[in-house]
Structures are given as structure tokens and as C-alpha cells.
N, C-alpha and C positions, 0 to 999 in steps of 0.2 A: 504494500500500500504506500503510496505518494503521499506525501505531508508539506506544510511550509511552516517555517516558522519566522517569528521575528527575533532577533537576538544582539544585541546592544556589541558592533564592532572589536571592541575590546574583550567581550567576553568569548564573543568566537575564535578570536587569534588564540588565545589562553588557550581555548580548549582543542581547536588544531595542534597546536605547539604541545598537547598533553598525551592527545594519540598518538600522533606523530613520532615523539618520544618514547612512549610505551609499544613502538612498531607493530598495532594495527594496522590492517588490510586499508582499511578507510574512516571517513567522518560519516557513513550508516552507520558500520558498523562499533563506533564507538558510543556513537547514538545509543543504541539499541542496549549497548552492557551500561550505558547510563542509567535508560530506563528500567531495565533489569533488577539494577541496585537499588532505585529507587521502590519500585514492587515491592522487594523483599525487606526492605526497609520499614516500608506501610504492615506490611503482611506482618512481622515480627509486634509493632506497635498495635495492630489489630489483634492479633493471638494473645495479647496479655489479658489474665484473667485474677480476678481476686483480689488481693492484698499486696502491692508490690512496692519497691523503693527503685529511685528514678533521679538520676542527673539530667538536667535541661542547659545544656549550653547554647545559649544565643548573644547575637550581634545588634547592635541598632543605632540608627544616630537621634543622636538625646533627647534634643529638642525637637524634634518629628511625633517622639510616642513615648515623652516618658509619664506623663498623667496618666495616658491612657494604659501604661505598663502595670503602676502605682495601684489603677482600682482593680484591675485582673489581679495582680498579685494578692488584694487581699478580698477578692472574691473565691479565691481559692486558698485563703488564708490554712483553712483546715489541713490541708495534703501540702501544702511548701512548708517543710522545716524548719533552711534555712537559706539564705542566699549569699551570696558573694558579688562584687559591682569593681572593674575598673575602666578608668577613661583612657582612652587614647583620639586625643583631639573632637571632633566633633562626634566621634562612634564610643560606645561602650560595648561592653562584653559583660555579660552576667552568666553569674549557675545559678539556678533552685536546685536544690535538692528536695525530692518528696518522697513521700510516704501516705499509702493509702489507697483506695478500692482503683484497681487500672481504669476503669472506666470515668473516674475523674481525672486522674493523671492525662490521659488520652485527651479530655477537653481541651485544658490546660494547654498541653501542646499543639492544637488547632488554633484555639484563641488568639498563642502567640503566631504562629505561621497567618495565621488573618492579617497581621497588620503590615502595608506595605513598607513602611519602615524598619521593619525586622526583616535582616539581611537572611539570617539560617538559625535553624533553631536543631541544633544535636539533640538526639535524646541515646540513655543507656540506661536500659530496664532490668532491673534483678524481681526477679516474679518469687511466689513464695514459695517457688518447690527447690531456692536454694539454701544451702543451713546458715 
């Protein structure tokens, strides 16, 4: 299947200059293990069930979303433990760390991938079936 996409100049050099490097066939086929990663990324973050504990590493520039960061964070006051914030010029970088039913944690990281000023949002889930 044929696709187009838009994609900000700079980001596409990066990411030629990433295959390219890693000696793929091509820019599909890098495509494709992009998307791949992505799937099983979602897929992992969907399969969590229960009770789990969760790092949130995200990016953001400050003044674009940090009110709006401030009431998420403590509309999910319950499941964020604890957090961590520092600046590098006009972007910060934060963790939550949480704990609590995957099905809120899961919000949580939607809410933040919502905001177009939130660059990436990592997450690393420990589910309860570890000791």
C-alpha cells in the first residue's frame, strides 16, 4: 500500500542519515521497522493489567504546556508518586514515576502524548507479576 506523509525536512534527513547508517535496504523499509516498534510498543502498554509501577519520561517546552502539565499531574495525583523536572533552555524533561491500576497509568500517558507541546513521552512498565 502507497502512503504520503508530511514530515518536517530536518526530521527526515535524521532519519535517512539513521537507516542509512544502520544499512537498510531502504527509507520503506525503515519505515515499516519504525512502525513495527511502534505497534509493539502500544501492544506492551495495552497488555498491562492490574496493579503496576511505571516510569514516564517526557520532553516539553515550558511555556507551551506547563499549566496544563500542573492540572494532569494532579488529576492523577493518586498513581504519580513522585516526579523529577530539569530545564535545558526553553524544553524541560520530566519523570513520574507511578504506581497503581495500569488502566490509569495508560491514561496518564495518553493525556500527556495529547499535548502538542510534549515532544515524546517514554514509558517503562513493571506489571505485578514481577517480585
Amino acid at each position: 500500500m502507497r502512503t504520503s506523509l508530511n514530515v518536517p525536512d530536518e526530521v527526515l534527513a535524521a532519519f535517512d542519515e539513521t537507516w542509512q547508517a544502520e544499512g537498510l535496504d531502504s527509507r520503506s523499509r525503515a519505515i515499516r521497522e519504525a512502525m513495527r516498534e511502534y505497534v509493539e510498543s502500544h501492544a506492551e502498554l495495552e497488555a498491562a493489567e492490574g496493579e503496576v509501577m511505571a516510569v514516564l519520561a517526557f520532553d516539553y517546552e515550558h511555556d507551551d504546556v506547563i499549566h496544563d502539565l500542573h492540572s494532569v499531574q494532579h488529576e492523577f495525583g493518586e498513581v504519580i508518586t513522585a516526579t523529577s523536572h530539569v530545564h535545558r533552555g526553553e524544553w524541560c524533561m520530566e519523570t513520574a514515576f507511578c504506581e497503581g491500576p495500569a488502566e490509569e497509568v495508560r491514561q496518564l500517558v495518553y493525556r500527556l502524548r495529547d499535548f502538542d507541546a510534549v515532544a515524546r513521552v517514554k514509558v517503562m512498565v513493571l506489571g505485578a507479576d514481577r517480585p
